[in-house]
Backbone of each chain as ProteinMPNN parsed JSONL, in Angstrom:
{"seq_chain_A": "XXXXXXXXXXXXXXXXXXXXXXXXXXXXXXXXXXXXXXXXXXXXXXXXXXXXXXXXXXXXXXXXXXXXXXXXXXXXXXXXXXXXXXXXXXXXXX", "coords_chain_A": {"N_chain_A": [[67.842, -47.554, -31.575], [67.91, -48.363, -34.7], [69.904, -48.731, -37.738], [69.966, -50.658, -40.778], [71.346, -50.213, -42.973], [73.746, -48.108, -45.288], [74.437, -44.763, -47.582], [74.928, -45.219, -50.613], [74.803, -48.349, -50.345], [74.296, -50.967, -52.052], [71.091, -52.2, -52.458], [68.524, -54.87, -52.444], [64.848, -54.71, -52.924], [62.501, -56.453, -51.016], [60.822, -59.34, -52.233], [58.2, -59.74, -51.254], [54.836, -60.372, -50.749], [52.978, -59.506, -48.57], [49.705, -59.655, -46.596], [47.731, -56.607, -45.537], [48.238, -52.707, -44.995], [50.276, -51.952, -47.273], [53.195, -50.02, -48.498], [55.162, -50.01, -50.156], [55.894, -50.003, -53.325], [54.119, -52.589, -55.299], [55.216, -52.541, -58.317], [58.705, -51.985, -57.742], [59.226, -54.216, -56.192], [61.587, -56.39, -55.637], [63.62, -55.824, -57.068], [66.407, -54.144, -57.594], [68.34, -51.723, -56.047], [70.052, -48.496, -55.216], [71.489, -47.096, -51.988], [70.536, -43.722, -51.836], [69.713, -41.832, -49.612], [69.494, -41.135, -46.311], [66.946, -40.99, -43.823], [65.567, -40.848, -41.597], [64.083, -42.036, -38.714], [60.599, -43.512, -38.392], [57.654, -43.89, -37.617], [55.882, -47.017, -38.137], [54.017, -47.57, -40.614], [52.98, -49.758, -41.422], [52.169, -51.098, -39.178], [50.668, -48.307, -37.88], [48.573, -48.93, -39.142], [47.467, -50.928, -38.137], [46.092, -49.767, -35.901], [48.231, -48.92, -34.097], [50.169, -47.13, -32.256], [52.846, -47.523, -30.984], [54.839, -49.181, -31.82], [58.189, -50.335, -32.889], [59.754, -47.815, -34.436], [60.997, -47.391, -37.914], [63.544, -47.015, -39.77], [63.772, -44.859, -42.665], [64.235, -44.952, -45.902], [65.91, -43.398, -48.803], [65.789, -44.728, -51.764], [67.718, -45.279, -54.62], [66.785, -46.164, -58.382], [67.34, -47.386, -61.161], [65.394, -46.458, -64.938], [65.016, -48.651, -66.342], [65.501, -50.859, -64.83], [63.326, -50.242, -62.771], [61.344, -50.586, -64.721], [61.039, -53.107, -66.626], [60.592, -52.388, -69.783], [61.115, -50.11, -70.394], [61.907, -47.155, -72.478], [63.177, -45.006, -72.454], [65.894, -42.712, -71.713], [69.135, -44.371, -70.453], [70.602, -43.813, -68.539], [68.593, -42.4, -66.955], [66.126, -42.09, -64.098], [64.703, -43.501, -60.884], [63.659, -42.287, -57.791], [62.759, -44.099, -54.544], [60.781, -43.779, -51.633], [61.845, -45.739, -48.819], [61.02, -48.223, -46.535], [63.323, -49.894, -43.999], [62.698, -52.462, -43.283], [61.938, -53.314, -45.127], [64.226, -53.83, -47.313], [66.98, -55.374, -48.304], [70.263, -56.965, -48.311], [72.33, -56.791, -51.165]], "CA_chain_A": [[67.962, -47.044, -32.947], [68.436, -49.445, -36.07], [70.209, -48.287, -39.019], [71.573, -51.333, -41.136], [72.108, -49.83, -44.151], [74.029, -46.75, -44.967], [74.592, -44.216, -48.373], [76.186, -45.952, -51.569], [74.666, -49.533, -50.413], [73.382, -51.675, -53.413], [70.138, -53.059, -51.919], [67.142, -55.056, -53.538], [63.513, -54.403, -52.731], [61.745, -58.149, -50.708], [59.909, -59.577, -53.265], [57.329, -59.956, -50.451], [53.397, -59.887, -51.081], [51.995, -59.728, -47.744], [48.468, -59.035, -46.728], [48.187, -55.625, -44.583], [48.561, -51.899, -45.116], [52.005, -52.27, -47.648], [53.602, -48.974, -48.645], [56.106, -50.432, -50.838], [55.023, -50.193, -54.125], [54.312, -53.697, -56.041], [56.174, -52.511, -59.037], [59.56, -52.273, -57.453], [59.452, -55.641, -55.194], [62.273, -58.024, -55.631], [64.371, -54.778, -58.175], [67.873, -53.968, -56.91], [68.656, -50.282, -56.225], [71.362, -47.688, -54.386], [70.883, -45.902, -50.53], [71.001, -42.081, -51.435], [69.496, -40.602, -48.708], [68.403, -42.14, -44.816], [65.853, -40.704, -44.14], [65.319, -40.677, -40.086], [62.792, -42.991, -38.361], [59.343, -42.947, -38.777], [56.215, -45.001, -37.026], [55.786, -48.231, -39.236], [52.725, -47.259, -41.605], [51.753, -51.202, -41.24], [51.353, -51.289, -37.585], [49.688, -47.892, -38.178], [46.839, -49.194, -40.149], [46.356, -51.866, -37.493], [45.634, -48.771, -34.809], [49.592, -49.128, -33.063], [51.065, -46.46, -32.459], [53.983, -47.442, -29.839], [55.43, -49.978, -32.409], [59.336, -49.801, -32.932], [60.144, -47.135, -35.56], [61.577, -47.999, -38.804], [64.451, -46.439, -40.825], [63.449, -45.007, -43.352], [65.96, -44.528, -47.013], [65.859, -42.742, -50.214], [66.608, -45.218, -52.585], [67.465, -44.873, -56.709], [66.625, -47.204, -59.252], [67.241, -47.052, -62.903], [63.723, -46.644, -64.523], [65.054, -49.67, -66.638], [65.318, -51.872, -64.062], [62.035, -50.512, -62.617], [60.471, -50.809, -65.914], [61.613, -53.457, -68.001], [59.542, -51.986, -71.136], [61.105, -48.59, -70.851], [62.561, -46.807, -73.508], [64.058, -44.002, -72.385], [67.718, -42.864, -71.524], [69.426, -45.391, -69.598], [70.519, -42.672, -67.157], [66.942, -42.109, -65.862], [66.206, -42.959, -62.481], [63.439, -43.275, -60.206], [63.332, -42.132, -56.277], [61.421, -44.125, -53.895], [61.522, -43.805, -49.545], [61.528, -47.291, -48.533], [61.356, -48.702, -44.796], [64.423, -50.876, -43.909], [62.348, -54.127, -43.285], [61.826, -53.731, -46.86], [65.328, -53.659, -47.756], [67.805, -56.357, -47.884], [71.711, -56.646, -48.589], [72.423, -57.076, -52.379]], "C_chain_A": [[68.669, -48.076, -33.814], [68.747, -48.654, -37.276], [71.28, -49.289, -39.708], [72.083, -50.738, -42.393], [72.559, -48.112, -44.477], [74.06, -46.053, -46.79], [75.441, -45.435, -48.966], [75.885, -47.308, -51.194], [73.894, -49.902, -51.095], [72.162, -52.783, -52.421], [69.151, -53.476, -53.143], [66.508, -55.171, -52.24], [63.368, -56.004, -52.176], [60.751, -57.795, -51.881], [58.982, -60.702, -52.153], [55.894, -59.701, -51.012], [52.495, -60.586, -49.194], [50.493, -58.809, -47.672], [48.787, -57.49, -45.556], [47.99, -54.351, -45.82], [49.888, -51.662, -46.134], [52.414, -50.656, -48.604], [54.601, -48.95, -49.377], [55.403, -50.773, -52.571], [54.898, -51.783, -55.066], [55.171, -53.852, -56.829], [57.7, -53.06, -58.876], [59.567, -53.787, -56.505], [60.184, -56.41, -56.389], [63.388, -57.222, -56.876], [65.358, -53.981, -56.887], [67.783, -52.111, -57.274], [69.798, -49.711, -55.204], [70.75, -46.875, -53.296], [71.482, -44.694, -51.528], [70.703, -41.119, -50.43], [68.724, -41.489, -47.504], [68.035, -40.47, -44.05], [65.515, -40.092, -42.503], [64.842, -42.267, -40.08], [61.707, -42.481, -38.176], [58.485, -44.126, -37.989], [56.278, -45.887, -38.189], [53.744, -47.736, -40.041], [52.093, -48.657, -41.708], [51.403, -51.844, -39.929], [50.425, -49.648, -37.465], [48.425, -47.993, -38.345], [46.495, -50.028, -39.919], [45.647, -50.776, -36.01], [47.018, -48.869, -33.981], [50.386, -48.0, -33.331], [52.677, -46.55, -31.895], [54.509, -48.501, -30.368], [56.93, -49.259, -32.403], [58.936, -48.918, -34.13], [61.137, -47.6, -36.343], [62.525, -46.885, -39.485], [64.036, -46.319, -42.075], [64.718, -44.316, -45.01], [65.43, -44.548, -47.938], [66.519, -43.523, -51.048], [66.344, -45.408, -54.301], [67.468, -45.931, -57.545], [66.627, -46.358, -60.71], [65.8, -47.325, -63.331], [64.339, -48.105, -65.448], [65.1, -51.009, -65.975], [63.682, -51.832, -63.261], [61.084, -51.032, -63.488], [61.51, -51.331, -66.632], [61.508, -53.244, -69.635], [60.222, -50.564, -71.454], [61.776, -48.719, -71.642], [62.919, -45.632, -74.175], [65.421, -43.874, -72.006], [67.541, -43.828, -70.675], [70.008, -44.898, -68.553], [69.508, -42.143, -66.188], [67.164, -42.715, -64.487], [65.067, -42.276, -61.979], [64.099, -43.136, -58.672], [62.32, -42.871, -55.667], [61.696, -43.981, -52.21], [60.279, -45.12, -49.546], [62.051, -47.768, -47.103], [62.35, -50.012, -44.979], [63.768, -52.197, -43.499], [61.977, -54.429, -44.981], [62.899, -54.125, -47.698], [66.239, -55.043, -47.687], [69.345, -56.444, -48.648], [71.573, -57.065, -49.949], [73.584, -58.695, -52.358]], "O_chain_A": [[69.802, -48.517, -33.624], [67.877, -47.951, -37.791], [72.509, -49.265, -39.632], [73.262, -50.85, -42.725], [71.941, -47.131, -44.065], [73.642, -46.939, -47.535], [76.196, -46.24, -48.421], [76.785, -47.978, -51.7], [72.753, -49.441, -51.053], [72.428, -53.852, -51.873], [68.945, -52.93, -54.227], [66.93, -55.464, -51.122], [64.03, -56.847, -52.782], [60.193, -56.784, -52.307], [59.0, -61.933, -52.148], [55.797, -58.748, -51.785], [51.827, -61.568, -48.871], [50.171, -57.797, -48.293], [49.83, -57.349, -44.917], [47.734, -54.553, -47.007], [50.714, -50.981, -45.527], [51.586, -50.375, -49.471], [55.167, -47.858, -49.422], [54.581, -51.649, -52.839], [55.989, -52.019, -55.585], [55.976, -54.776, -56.717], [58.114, -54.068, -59.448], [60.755, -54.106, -56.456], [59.792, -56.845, -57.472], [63.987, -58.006, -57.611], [65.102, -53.49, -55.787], [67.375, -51.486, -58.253], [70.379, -50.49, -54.448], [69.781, -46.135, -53.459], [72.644, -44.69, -51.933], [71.167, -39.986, -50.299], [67.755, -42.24, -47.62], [68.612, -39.397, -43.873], [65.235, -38.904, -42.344], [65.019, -43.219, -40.84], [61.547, -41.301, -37.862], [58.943, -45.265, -37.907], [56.753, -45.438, -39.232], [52.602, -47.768, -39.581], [50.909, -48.801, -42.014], [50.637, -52.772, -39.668], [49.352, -49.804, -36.88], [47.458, -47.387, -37.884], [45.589, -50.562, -40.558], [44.767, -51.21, -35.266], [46.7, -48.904, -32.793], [51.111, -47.834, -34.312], [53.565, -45.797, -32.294], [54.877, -49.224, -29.442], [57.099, -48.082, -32.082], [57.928, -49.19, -34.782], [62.108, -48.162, -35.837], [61.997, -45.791, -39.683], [63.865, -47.333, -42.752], [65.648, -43.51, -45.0], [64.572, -45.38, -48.233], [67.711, -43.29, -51.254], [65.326, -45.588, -54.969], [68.37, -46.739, -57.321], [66.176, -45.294, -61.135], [65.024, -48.029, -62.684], [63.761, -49.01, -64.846], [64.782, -52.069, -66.513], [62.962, -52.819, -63.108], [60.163, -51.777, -63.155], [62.477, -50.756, -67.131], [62.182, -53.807, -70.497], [59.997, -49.942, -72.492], [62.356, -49.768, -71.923], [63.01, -45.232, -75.336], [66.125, -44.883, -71.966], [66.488, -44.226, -70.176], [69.953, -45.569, -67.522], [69.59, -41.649, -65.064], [67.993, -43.477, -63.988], [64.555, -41.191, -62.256], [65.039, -43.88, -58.392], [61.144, -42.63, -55.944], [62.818, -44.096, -51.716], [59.12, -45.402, -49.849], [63.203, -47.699, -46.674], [62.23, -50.899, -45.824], [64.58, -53.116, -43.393], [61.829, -55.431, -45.68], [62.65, -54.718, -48.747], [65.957, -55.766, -46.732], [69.409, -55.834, -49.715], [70.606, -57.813, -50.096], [73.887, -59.252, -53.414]]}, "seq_chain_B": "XXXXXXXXXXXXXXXXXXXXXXXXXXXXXXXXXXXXXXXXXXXXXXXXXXXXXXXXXXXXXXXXXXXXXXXXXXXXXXXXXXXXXXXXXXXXXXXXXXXXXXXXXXXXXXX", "coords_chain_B": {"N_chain_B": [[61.181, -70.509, -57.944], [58.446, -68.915, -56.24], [55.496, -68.057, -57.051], [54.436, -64.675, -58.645], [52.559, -62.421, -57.169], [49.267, -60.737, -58.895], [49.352, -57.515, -58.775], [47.747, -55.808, -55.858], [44.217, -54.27, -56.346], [44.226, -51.62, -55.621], [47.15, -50.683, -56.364], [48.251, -48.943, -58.101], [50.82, -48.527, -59.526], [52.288, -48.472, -62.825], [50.416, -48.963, -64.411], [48.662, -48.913, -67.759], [47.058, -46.205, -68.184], [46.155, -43.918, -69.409], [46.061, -40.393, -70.641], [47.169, -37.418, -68.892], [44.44, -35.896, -67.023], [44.29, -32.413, -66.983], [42.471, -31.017, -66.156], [41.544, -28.718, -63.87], [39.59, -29.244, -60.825], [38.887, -28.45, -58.249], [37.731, -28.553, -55.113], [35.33, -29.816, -53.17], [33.493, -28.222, -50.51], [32.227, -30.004, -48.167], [34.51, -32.479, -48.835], [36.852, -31.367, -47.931], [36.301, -30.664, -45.31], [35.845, -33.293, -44.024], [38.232, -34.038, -44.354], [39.701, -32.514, -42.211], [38.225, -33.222, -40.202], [38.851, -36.015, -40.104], [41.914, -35.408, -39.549], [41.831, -33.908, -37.211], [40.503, -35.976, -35.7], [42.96, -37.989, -35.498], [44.769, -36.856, -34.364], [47.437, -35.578, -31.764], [46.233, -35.328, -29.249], [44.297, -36.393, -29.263], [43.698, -38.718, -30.768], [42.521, -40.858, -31.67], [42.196, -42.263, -33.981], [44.395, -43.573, -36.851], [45.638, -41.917, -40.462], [46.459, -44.278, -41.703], [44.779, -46.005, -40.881], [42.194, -45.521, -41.813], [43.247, -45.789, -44.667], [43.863, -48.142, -45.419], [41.812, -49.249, -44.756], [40.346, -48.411, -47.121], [41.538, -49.767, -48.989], [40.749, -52.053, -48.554], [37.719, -51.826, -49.104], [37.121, -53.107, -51.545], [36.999, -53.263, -55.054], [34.901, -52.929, -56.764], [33.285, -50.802, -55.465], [35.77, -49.333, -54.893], [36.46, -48.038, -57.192], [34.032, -47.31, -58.166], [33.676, -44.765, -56.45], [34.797, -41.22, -55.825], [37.735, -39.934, -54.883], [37.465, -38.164, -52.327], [34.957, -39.288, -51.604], [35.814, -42.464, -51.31], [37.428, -41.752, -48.805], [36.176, -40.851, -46.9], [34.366, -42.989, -46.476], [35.548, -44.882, -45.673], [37.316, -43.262, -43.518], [33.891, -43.626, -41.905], [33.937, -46.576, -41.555], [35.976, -46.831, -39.902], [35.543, -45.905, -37.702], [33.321, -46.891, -37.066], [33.634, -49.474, -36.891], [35.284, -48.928, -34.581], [33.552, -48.722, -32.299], [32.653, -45.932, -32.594], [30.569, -44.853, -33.687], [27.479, -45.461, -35.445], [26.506, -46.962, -38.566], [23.663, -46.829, -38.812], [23.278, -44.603, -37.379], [24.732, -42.767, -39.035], [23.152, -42.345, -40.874], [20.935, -41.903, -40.488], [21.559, -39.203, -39.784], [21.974, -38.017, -42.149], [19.525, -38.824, -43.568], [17.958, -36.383, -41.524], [19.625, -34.142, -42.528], [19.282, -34.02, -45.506], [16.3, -33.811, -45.044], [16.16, -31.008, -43.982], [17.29, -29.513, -45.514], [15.583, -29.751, -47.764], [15.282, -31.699, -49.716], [14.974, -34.159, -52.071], [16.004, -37.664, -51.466], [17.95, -39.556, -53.317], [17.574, -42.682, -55.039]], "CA_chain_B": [[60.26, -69.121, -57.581], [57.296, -68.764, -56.049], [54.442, -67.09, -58.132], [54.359, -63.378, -58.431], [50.935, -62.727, -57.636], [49.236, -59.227, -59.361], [49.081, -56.151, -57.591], [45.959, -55.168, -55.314], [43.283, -53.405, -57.053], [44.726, -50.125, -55.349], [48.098, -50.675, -56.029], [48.213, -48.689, -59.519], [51.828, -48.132, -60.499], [52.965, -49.045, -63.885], [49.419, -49.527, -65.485], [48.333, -48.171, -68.093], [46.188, -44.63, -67.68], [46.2, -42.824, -70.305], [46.664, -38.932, -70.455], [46.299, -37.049, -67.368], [43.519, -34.92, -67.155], [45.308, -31.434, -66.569], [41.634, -29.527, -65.525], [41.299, -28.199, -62.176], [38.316, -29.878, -60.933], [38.467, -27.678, -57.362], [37.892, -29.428, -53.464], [34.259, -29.589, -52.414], [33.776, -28.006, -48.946], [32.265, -31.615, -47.507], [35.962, -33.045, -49.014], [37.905, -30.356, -46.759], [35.656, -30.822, -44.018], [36.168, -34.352, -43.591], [39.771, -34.437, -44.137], [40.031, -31.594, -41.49], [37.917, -33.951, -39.408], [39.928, -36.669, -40.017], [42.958, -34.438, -38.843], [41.453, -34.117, -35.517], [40.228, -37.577, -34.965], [44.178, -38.575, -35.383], [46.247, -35.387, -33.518], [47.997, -36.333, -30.618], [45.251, -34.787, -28.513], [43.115, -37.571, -29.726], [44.317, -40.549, -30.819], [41.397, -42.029, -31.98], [42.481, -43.243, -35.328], [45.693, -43.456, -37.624], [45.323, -42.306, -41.221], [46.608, -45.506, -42.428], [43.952, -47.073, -40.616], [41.439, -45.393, -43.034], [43.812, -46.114, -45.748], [43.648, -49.344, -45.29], [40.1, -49.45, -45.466], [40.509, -47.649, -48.609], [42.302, -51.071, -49.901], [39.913, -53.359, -48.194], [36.9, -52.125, -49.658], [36.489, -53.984, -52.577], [37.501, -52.967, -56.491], [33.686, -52.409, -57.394], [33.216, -49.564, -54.519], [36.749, -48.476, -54.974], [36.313, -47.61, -58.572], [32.99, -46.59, -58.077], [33.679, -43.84, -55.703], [35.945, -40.493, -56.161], [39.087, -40.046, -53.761], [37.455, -37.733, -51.304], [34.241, -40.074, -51.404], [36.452, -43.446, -50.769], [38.108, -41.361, -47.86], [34.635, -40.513, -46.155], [33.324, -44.519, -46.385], [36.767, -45.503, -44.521], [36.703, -42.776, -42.601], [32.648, -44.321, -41.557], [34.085, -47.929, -41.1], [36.696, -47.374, -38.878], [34.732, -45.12, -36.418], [31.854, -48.093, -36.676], [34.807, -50.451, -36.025], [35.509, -48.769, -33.108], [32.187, -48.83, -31.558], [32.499, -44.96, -31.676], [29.283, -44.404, -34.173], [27.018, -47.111, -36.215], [26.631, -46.974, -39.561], [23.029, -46.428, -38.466], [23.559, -43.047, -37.0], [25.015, -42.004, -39.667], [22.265, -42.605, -42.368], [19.929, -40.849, -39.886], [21.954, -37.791, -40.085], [21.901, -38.147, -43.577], [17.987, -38.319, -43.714], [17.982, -35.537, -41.5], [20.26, -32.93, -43.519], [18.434, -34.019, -46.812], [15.139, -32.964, -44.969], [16.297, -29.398, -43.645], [17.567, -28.595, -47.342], [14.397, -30.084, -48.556], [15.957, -32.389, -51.293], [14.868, -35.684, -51.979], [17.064, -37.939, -51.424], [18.24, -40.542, -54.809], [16.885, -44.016, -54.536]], "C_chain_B": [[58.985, -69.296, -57.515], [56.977, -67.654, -57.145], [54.43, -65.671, -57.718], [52.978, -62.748, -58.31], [50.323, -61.293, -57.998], [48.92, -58.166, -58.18], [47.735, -56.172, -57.158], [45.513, -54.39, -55.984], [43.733, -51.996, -56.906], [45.7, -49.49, -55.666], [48.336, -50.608, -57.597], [49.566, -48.466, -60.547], [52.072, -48.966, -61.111], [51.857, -49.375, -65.013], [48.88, -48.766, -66.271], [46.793, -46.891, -67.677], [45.722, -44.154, -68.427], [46.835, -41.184, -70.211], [46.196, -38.71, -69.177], [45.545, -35.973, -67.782], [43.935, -33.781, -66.621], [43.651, -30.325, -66.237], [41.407, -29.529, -64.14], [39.894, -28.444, -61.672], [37.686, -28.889, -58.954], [38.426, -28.719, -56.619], [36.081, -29.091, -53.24], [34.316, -29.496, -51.324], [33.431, -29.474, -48.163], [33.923, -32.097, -47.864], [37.241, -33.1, -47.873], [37.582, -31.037, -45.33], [36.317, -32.278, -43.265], [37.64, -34.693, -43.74], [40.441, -33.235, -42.85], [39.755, -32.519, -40.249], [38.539, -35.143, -38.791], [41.144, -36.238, -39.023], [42.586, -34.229, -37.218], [41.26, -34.98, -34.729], [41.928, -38.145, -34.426], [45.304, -38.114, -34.749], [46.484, -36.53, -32.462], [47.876, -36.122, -29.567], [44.355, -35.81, -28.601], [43.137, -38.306, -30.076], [43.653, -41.582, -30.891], [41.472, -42.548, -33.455], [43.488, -42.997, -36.114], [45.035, -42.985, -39.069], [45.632, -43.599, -41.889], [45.893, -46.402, -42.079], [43.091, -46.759, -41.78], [42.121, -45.893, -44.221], [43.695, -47.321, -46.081], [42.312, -50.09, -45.774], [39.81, -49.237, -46.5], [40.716, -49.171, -49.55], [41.559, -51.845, -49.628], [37.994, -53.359, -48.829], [35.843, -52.754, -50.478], [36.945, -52.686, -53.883], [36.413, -52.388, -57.019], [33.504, -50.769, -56.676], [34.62, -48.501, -54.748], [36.665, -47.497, -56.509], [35.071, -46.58, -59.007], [33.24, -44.757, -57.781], [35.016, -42.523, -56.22], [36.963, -40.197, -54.808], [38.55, -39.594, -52.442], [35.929, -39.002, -50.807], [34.784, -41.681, -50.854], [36.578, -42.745, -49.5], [36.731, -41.239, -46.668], [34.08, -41.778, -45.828], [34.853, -45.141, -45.358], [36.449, -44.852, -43.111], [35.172, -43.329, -41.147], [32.776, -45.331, -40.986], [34.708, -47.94, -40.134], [36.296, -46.627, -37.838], [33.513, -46.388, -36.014], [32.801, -48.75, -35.963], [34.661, -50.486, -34.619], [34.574, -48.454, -32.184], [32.052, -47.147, -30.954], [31.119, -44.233, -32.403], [28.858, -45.467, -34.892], [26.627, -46.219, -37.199], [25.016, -46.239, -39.669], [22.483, -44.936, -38.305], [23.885, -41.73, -38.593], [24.264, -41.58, -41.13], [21.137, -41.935, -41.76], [20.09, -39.141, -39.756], [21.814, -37.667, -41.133], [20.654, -37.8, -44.309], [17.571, -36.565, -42.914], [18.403, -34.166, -41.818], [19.546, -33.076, -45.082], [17.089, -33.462, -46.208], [14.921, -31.399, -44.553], [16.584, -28.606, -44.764], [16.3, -29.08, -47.943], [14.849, -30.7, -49.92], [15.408, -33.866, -50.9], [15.946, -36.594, -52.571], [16.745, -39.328, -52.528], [18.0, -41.351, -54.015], [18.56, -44.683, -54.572]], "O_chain_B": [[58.325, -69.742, -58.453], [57.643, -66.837, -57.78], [54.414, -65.414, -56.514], [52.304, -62.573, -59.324], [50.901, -60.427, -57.342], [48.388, -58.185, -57.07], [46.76, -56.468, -57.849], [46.312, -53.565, -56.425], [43.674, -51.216, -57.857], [45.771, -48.265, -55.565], [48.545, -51.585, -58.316], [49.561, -48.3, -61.767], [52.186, -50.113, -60.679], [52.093, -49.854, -66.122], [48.46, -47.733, -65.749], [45.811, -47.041, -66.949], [44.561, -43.814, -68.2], [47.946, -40.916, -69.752], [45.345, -39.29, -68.503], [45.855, -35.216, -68.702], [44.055, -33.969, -65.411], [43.724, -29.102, -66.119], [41.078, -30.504, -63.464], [39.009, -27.759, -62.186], [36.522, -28.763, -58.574], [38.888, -29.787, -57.022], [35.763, -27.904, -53.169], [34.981, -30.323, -50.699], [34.355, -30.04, -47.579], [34.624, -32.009, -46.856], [37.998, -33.904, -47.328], [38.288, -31.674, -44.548], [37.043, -32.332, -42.273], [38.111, -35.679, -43.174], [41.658, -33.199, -42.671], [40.614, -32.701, -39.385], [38.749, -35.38, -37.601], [41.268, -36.694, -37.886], [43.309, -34.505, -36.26], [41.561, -35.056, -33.538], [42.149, -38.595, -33.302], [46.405, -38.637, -34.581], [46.071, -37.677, -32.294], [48.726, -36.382, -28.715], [43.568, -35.91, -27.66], [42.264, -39.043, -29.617], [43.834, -42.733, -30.493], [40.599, -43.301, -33.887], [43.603, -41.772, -36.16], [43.908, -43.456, -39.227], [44.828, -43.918, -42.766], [45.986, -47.524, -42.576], [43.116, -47.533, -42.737], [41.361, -46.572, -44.911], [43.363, -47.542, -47.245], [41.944, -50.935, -46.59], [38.896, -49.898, -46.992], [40.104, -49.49, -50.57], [41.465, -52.698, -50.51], [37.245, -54.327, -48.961], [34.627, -52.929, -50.406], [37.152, -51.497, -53.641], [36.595, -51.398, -57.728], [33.593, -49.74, -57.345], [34.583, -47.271, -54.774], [36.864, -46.284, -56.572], [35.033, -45.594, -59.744], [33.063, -43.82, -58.559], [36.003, -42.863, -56.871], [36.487, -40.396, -53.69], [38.87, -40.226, -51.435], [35.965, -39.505, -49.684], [34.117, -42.133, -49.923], [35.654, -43.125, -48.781], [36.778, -41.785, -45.565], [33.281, -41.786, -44.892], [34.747, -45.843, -44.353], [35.845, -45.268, -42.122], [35.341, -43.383, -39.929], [32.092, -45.521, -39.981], [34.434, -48.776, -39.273], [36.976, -46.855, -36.838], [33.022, -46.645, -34.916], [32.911, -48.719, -34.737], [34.252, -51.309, -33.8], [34.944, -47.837, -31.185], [31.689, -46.796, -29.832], [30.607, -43.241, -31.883], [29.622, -46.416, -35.071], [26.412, -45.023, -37.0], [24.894, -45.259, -40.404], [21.587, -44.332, -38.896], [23.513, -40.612, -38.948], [24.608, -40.854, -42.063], [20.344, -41.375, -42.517], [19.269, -38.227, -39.672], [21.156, -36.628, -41.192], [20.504, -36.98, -45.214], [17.015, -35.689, -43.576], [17.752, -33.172, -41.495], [19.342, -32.038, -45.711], [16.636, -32.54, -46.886], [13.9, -30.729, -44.71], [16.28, -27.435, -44.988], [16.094, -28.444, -48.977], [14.735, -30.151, -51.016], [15.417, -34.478, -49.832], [16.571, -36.483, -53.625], [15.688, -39.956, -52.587], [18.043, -41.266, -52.788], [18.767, -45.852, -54.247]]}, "name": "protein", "num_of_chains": 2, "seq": "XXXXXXXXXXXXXXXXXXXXXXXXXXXXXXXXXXXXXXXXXXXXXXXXXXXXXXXXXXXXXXXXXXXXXXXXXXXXXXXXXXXXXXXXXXXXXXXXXXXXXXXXXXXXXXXXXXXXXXXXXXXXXXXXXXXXXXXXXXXXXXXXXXXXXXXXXXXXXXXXXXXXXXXXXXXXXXXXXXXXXXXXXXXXXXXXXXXXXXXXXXXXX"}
């Protein structure tokens, strides 16, 4: 069992573009946000969608972003916030 | 910095849309069917395909076909590929069933 990151840690999104199955949405890649909620572990959804099921399982965490940082264009409150559940190889220390 | 390169054709958040269409457009029974089917292919009785394998396929299609097609229709042509894939039906087969259910309803089938 892997769990590196815990509640209240300032992570950013990899500003990764690999080829594959990717479950991470484009938008957020490489946009800093806060753990609120871990999540369990879950089967990896990109060894999934090569047919693997007996891959390690990934940690998965509820993490909040301002929509201003998701969206640099917005132009609503600056209290907003977006939810996304994001697998910990996605994640990296701030 | 490396180049940011644009999202995959599939990979729709943040673009514009427009309004959402708020009418209830209903599930065609074929839709159900095959996502029920689906559901069985992938239990853990059977273990003959992941959805994210179809999903996948979903993304690998191509932009013309993807666009083309409506959600449960994409899901049905993945669905198709990754059973061919897996050498568990040919693409073949399945266009012969196809002729044969268009000739028991007696419909001619679009060019």
């Amino acid at each position: 069992m892997t769990q590196q990151f815990n509640v209240g840690d300032e992570i950013r999104i990899r500003e990764a573009f690999p080829p594959g199955h990717i479950r991470t949405p484009h938008y957020i890649r490489g946009k800093a946000g806060i753990i609120t909620e871990v999540l369990g572990e879950y089967n990896n959804p990109e060894e999934l969608a090569k047919g693997i099921r007996d891959a390690p399982q990934k940690t998965l965490y509820r993490v909040r972003f301002t929509q201003n940082v998701a969206w640099p264009d917005y132009d609503g409150p600056e209290h907003d916030t977006l939810d996304l559940d994001i697998y910990e190889h996605w994640l990296e220390a701030k | 910095m490396p180049e940011r390169p644009p999202p995959r054709y599939h990979d729709l958040g943040g673009q514009e849309a427009g309004l959402i269409d708020m009418e209830e457009h209903g599930i065609k029974p074929w839709v159900k069917r095959s996502d029920a089917v689906k559901g069985l292919l992938s239990d853990k009785k059977r273990r003959i395909l992941t959805t994210d394998e179809t999903r996948h396929e979903i993304e690998i299609m191509g932009e013309d076909l993807y666009f083309d097609l409506e959600y449960g229709e994409r899901r049905m042509i993945a669905l198709i590929t990754v059973l061919a894939n897996k050498g568990i039906l040919t693409q073949e087969e399945v266009n012969q069933r196809i002729d044969e259910i268009y000739d028991r309803l007696g419909i001619k089938k679009e060019a």
